[in-house]
C-alpha positions as CSV (number, residue, x, y, z in Angstrom):
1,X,6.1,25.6,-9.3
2,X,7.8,24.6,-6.3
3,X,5.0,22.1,-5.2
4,X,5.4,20.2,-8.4
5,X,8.8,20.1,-8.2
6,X,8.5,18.4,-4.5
7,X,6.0,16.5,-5.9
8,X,8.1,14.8,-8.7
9,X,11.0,14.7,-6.1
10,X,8.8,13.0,-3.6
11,X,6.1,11.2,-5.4
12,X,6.4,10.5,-8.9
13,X,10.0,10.0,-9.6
14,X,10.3,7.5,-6.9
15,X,7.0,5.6,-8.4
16,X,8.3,5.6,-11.8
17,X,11.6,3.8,-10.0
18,X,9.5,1.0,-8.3
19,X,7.6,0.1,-11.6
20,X,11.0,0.0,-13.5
21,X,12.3,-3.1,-11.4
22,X,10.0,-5.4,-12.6
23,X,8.3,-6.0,-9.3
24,X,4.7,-8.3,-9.7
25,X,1.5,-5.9,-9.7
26,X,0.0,-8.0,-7.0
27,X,2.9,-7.7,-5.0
28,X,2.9,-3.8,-5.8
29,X,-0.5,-3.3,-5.2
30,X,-0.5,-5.4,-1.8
31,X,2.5,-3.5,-0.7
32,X,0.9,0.3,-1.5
33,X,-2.4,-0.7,0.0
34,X,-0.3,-2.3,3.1
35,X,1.6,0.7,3.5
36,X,-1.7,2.9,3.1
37,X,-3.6,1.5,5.6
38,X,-0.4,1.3,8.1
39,X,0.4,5.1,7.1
40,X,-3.6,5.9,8.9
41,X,-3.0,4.6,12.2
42,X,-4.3,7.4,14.4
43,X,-1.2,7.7,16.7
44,X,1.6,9.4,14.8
45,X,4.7,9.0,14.5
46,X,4.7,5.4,15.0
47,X,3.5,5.0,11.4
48,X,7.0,3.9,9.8
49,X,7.9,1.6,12.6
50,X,4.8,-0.4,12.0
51,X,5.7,-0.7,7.9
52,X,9.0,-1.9,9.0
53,X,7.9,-4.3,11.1
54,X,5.4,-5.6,9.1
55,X,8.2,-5.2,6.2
56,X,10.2,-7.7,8.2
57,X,7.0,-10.4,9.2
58,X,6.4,-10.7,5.4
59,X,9.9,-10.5,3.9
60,X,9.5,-11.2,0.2
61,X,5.7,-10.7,0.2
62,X,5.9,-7.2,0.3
63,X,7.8,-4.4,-1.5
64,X,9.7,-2.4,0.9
65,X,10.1,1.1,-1.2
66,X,6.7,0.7,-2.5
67,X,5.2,0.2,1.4
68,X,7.1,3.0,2.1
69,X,5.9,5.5,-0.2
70,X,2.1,4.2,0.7
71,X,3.5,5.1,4.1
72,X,4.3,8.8,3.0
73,X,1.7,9.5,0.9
74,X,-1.1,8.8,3.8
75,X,0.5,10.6,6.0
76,X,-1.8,13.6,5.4
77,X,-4.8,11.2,5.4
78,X,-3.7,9.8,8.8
79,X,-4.6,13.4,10.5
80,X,-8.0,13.6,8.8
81,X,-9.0,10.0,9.9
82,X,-8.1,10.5,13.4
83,X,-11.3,11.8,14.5
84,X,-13.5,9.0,12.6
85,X,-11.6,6.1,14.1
86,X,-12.4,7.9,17.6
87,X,-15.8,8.1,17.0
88,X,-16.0,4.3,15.2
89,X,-13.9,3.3,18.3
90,X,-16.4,5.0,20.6
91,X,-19.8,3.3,18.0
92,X,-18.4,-0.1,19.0
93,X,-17.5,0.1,22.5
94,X,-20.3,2.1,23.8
95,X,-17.6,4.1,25.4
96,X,-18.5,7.9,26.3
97,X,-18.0,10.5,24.0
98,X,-14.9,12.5,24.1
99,X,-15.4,15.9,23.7
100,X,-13.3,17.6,20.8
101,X,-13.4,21.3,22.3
102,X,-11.3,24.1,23.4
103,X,-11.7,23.3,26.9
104,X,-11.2,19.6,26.4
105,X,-7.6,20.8,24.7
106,X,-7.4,23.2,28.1
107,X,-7.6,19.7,30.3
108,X,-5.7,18.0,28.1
109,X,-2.6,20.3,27.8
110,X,-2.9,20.9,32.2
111,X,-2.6,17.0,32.4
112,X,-6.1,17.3,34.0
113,X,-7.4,14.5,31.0
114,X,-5.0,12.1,31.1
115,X,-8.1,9.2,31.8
116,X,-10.2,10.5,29.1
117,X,-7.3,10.6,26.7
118,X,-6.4,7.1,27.0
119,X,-9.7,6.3,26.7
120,X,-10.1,7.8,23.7
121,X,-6.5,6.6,22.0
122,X,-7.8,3.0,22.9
123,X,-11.1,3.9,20.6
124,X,-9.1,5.1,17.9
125,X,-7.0,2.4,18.1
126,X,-10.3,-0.3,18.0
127,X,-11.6,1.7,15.2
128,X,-8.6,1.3,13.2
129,X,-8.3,-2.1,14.0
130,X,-11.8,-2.7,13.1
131,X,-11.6,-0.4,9.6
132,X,-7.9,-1.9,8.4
133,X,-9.0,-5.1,6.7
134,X,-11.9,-3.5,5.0
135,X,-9.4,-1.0,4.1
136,X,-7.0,-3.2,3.0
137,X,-8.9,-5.2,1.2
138,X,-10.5,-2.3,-0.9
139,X,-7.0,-0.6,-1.9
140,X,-5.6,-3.9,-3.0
141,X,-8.5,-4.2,-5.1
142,X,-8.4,-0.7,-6.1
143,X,-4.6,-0.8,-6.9
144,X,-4.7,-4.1,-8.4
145,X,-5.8,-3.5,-11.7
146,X,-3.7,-0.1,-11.7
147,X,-0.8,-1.8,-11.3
148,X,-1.0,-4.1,-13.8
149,X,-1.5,-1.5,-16.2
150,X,1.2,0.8,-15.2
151,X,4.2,-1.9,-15.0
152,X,4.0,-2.8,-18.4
153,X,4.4,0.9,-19.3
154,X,6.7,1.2,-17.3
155,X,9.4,-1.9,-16.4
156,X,12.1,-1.8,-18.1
157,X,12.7,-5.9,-17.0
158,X,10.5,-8.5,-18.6
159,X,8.3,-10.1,-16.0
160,X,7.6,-13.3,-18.1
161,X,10.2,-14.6,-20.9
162,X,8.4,-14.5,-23.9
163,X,8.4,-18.0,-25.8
164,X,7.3,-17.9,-29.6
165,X,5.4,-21.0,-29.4
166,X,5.7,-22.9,-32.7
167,X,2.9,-26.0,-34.1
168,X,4.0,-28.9,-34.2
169,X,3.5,-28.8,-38.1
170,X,5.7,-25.7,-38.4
171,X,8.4,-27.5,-37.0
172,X,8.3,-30.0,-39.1
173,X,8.1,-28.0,-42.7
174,X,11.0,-25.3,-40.9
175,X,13.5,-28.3,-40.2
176,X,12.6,-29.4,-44.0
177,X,13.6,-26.3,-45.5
178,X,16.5,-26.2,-43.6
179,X,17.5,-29.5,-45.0
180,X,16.8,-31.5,-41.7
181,X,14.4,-34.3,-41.8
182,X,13.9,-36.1,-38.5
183,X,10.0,-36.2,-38.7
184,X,8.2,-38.0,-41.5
185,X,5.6,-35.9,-43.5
């Protein structure tokens, strides 16, 4: 119970705001796949200053609540993918393999790793910066056609007038009946 209330607070009723203002389902699904693939860089805590820089570079572009709740919804995924980004890091470097053990946490916490963990950010880093396009690329395609079904349900603002487009010859016999006659028959 308690879970689905956070996740209504958290998650859904915020959605349901963003696809209410009428924001563009590309720009919507850019924006969440953006925010996504910033939210699983493998250092934490750096995750919203990146969004809000790259917020800031893009300006209209992006959607700044919708990059943001990406953000917070990958935040779980961004401690799972640390570990593969190390080892794709490692893959493409050819750089030695860091040891994910109890003693390696021993060395680490005495300050006797410090060399091996910087090595090992700087993979995790290059695998990231080698997986984010690809990763990119595949949410926006993935959200894309989400998006455009959800903001129709959803947005309460029209994204495109809608124009009854009338023939030519309905014109004409409509400003007939109406006793107007500025076209011949």
């Amino acid at each position: 119970m308690a879970m689905s209330v956070w996740l209504n607070t958290k998650i859904v009723d915020p959605l349901i705001q963003i696809l209410r203002n009428g924001a563009e389902p590309k720009q919507l699904a850019f924006s969440a796949a953006l925010g996504f693939t910033l939210g699983i860089f493998p250092i934490c805590g750096v995750t919203v200053l990146l969004c809000g820089m790259a917020i800031a570079l893009l300006g209209p572009l992006s959607h700044s609540p919708t990059v943001l709740l990406a953000n917070f919804i990958a935040t779980p995924i961004e401690l799972s993918l640390v570990v593969p980004f190390l080892r794709l890091g490692e893959a493409i470097s050819g750089g030695p393999h860091f040891p994910l053990t109890s003693d390696a946490l021993k060395k680490v916490l005495t300050g006797q790793a410090s060399r091996e963990v910087l090595f090992s950010i700087a993979h995790a880093l290059l695998g990231w910066l080698v997986a984010a396009p690809i990763i990119l690329a595949t949410l926006y395609m993935l959200f894309l056609p989400i998006f455009k079904f959800l903001v129709p349900k959803f947005s309460s603002v029209s994204l495109s007038p809608r124009i009854q487009l009338h023939s030519h010859s309905e014109v004409k016999l409509k400003l007939k009946i109406e006793g107007w006659s500025f076209f011949r028959a």
